[in-house]
C-alpha positions as CSV (number, residue, x, y, z in Angstrom):
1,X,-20.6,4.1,13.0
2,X,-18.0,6.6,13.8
3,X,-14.8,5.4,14.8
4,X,-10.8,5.1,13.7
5,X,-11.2,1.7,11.8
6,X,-9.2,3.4,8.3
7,X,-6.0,3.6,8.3
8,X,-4.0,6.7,6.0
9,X,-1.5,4.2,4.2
10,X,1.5,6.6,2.7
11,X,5.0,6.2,0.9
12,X,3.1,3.6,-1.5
13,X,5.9,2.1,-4.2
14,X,4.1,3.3,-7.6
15,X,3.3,-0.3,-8.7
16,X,0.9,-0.8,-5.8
17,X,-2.6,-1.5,-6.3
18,X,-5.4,-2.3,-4.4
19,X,-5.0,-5.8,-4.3
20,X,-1.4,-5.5,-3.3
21,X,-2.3,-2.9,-0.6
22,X,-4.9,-5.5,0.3
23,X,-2.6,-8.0,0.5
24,X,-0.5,-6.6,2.9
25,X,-2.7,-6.6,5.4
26,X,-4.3,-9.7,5.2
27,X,-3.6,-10.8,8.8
28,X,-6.8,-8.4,9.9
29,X,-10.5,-8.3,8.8
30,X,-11.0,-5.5,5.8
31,X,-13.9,-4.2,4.6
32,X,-12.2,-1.9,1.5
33,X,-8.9,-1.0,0.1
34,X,-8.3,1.8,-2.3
35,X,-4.8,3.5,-3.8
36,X,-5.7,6.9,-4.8
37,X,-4.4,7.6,-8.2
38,X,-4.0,10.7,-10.1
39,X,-6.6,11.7,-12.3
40,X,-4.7,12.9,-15.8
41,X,-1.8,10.8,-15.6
42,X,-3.9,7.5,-13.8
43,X,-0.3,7.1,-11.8
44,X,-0.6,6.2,-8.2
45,X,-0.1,9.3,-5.6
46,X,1.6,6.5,-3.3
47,X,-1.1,6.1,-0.7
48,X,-3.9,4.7,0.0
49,X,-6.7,3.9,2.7
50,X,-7.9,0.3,4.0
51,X,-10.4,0.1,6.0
52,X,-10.8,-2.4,9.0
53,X,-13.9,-4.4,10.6
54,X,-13.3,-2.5,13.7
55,X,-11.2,-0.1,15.9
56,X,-9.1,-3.1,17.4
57,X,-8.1,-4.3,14.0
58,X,-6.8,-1.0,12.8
59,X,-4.9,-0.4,15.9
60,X,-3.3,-3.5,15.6
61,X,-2.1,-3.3,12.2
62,X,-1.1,0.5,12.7
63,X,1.3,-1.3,15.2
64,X,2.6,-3.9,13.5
65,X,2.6,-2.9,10.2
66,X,4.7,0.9,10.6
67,X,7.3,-0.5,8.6
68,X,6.5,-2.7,6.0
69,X,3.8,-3.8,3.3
70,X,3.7,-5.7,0.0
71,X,7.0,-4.9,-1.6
72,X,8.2,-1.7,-0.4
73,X,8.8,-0.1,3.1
74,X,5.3,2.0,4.3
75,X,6.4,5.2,5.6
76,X,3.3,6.6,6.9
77,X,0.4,5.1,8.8
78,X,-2.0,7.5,10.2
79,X,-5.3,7.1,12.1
80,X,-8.3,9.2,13.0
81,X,-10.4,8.7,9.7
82,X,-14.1,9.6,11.2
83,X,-17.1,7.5,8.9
């Protein structure tokens, strides 16, 4: 299916992990989290991508969630993730 149902999730505090990123957006339907993490170091890069069940899910989150997640402030949301 193609379609904008993952989110770009930046300006990640370094303690978050998938679970946490999960978390945050547990008002919605997910189908995966992942926090991409550096490969020598294994620190997080501070973002991540969660995908939604479907298009009306991610916009809706994209909406209300442009501020805020887990702990820390989210200072990027992006859309436009072709699957």
């Amino acid at each position: 299916m193609t379609g904008k149902r993952k989110l770009f999730v930046g300006g990640l505090p370094g303690e978050t992990d998938d679970k946490a990123l999960g978390d945050g957006f547990s008002n919605w339907e997910i189908e995966d989290v992942i926090v991409v993490y550096d490969r020598e170091t294994r620190r997080s890069r501070n973002f991540g991508y969660v995908t939604f069940r479907d298009e009306q899910d991610a916009a809706d989150a994209m909406k209300q969630m442009g501020g805020e997640s887990g702990k820390g402030k989210v200072r990027n949301i992006w859309t436009g993730i072709e699957h």
